[in-house]
C-alpha positions as CSV (number, residue, x, y, z in Angstrom):
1,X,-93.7,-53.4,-121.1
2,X,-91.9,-56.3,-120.1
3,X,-90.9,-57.0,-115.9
4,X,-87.5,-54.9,-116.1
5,X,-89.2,-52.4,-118.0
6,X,-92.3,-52.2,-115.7
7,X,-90.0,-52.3,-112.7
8,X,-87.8,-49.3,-114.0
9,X,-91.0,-47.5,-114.9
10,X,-92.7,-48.6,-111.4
11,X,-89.2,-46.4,-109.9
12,X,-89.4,-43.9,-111.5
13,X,-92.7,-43.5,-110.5
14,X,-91.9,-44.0,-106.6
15,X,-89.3,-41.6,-107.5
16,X,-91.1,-38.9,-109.2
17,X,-91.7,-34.6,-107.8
18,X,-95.0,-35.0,-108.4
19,X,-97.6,-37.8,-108.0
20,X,-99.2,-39.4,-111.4
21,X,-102.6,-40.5,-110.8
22,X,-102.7,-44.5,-111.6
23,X,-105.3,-44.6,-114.3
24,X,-102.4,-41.8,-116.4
25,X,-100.0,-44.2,-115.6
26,X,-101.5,-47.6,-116.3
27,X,-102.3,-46.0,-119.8
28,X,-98.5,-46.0,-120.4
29,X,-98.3,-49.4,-119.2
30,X,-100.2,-51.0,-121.7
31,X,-99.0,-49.0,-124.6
32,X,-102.2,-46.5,-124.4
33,X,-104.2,-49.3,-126.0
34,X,-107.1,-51.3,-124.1
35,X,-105.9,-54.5,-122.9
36,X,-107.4,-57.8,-124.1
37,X,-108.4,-59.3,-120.6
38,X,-110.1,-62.4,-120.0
39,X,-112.6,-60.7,-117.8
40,X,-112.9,-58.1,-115.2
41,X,-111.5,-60.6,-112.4
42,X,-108.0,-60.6,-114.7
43,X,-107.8,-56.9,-115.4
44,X,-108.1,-56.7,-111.6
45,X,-105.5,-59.5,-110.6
46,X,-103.0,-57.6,-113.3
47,X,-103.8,-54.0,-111.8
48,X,-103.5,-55.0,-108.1
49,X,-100.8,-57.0,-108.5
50,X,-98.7,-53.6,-111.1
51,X,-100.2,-51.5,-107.5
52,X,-99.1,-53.7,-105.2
53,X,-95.0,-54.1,-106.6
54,X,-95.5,-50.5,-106.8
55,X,-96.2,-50.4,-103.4
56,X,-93.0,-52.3,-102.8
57,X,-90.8,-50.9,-104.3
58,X,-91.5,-47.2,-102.4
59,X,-91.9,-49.0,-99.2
60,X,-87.9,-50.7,-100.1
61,X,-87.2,-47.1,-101.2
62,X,-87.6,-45.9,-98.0
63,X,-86.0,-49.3,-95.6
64,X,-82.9,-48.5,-93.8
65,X,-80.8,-50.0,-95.6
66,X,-82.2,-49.7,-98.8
67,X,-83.9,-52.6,-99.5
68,X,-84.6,-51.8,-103.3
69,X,-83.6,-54.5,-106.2
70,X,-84.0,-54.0,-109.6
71,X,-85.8,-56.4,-111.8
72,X,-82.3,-57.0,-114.5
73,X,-82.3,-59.7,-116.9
74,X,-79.1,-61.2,-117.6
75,X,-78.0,-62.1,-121.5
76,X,-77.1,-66.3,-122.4
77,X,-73.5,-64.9,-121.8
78,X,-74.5,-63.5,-118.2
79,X,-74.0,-60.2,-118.7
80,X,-76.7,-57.6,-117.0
81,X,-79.1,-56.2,-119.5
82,X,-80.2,-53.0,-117.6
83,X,-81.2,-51.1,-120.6
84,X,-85.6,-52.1,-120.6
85,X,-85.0,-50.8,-116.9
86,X,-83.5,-47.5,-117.2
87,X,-86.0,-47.2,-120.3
88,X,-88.7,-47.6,-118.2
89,X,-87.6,-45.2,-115.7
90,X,-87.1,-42.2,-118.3
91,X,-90.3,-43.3,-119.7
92,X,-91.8,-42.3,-116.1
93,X,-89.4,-39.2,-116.1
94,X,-91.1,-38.1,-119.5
95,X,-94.8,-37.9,-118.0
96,X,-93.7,-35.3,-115.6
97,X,-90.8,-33.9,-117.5
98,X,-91.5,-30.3,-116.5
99,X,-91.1,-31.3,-112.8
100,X,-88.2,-33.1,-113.3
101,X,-86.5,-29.8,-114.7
102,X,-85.1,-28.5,-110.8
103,X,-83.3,-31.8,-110.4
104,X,-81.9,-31.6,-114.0
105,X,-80.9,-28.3,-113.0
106,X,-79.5,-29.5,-109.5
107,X,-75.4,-30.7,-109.4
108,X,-76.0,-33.9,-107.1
109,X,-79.6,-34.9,-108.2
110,X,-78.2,-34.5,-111.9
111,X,-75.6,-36.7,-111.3
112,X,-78.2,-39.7,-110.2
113,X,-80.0,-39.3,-113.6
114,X,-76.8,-39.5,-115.9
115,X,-76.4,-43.5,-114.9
116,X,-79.8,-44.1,-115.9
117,X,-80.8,-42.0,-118.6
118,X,-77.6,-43.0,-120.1
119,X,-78.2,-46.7,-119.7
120,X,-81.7,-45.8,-121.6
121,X,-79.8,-44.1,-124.2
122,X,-78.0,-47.5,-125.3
123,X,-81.8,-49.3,-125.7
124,X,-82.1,-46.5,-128.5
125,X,-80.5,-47.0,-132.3
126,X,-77.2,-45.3,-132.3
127,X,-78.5,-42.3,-134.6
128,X,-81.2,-41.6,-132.4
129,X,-79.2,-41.2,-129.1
130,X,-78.1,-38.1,-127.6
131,X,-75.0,-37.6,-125.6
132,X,-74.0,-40.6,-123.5
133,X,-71.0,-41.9,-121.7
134,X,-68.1,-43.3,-123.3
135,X,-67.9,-47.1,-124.1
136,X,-65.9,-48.2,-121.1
137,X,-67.7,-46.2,-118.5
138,X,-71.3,-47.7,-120.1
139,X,-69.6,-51.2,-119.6
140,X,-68.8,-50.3,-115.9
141,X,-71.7,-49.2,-115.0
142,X,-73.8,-52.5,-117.2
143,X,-71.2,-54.7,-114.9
144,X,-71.9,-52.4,-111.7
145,X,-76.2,-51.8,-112.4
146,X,-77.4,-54.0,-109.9
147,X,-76.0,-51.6,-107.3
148,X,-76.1,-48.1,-108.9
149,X,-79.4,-48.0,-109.6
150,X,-81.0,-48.5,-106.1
151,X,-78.9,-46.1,-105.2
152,X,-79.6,-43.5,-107.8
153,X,-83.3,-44.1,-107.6
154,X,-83.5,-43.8,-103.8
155,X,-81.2,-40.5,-103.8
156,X,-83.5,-39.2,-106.2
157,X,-86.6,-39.9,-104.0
158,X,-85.1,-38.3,-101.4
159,X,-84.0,-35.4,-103.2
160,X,-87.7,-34.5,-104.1
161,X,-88.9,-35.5,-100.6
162,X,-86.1,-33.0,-99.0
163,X,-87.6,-30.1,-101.1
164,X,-91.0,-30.5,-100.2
165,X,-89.8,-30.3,-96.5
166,X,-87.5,-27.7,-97.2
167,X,-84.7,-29.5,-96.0
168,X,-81.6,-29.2,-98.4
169,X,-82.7,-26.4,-99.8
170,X,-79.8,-24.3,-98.7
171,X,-78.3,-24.8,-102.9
172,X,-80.3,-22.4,-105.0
């Protein structure tokens, strides 16, 4: 994974019903291959430091105000390349897809996933990709990423947390 990709998958995470144990995740991380560390001292600098910007970004999840950024590169042209993100994220989505079902099925906490899984859709070949927002609304929401996403991922954090307090759970 590269950083934007990491840190979309690292949200995800933060943002997930159900908690993934780390050594599941980690596997996803590196592909499901072993990585090729220098020695134990590396793999442990690299794991504690993926942990720790995990750490981060549920603690900026949960700041008043939201205090979450996310890692976007930006083309030679300047343009936001939010695509490795939001592919990231569904990749975390896809490890608990089962569990991600009720806010699939839910009319607000749908409506936080279409920004990003249709972001991830574009990092797909066009005859792979599903359904996806037209041309002009993608290129809206590339220009506007920076600020929907934090957003969408924080919504959806709190949508899950809401359910397992039973607040919110007046919709059925």
């Amino acid at each position: 994974m590269d950083l934007s990709e990491l840190d979309g998958f690292l949200a995800g995470l933060a943002s997930s019903p159900v908690e993934i144990p780390a050594d599941e995740w980690l596997a996803e991380v590196w592909n499901n291959e072993t990585p090729d560390f220098v020695s134990d001292e590396q793999r442990n600098l690299v794991e504690t430091a993926i942990l720790d910007h995990y750490a981060d970004i549920q603690a900026a999840l949960d700041a008043s105000p939201l205090a979450y950024a996310p890692i976007l590169w930006q083309d030679a042209s300047g343009n936001t390349v939010a695509e490795d993100w939001a592919a990231g994220f569904m990749q975390a989505v896809s490890l608990a897809s089962d569990a991600w079902k009720a806010a699939l099925a839910d009319d607000d906490a749908s409506l936080l996933l279409i920004p990003i899984a249709s972001l991830a859709q574009t990092a797909v070949a066009p005859e792979e990709r599903g359904a996806s927002l037209p041309d002009e609304a993608l290129d809206t929401l590339l220009e506007d990423a920076e600020q929907i996403l934090p957003v969408c991922v924080a919504g959806l954090r709190r949508f899950w947390r809401d359910r397992s307090t039973g607040a919110g759970m007046t919709r059925h």
